[in-house]
C-alpha positions, 0 to 999 in steps of 0.5 A: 505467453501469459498465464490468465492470473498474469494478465494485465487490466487496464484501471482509469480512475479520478484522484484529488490533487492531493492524492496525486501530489502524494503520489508523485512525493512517495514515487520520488522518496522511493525511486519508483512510479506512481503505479509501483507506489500504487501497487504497494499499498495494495499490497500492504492493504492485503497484508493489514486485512489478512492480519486483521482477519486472523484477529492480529493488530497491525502497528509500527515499531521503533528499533527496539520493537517497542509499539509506536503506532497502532494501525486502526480503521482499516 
């Protein structure tokens, strides 16, 4: 049986084909779906907002740790 938190809500939504053709790009690199590619951002865009709210700077590091990119505007 599903716990309220676990239950599953149906989104129909209107993207460009740009969006779509990327999408589909980003579930082929990853083996995955569009929805699980979808579900990822979301949870990536969490972490980026929770960090930002705790006065954090979210970016990306080369192997050495050194910043490459600062993530801005989200």
């Amino acid at each position: 049986m599903m716990t309220p938190d676990k239950v599953k809500v149906r989104l129909n939504f209107v993207v460009s084909s740009e969006i779509n053709e990327t999408l589909e790009e980003l579930a082929n690199k990853t083996g995955g779906t569009k929805t699980e590619v979808f579900r990822r951002a979301i949870a990536l865009m969490e972490v980026i907002v929770d960090a930002k709210e705790q006065g954090k700077k979210v970016g990306i590091t080369d192997k050495d740790r050194n910043l490459v990119t600062e993530i801005v505007g989200i």
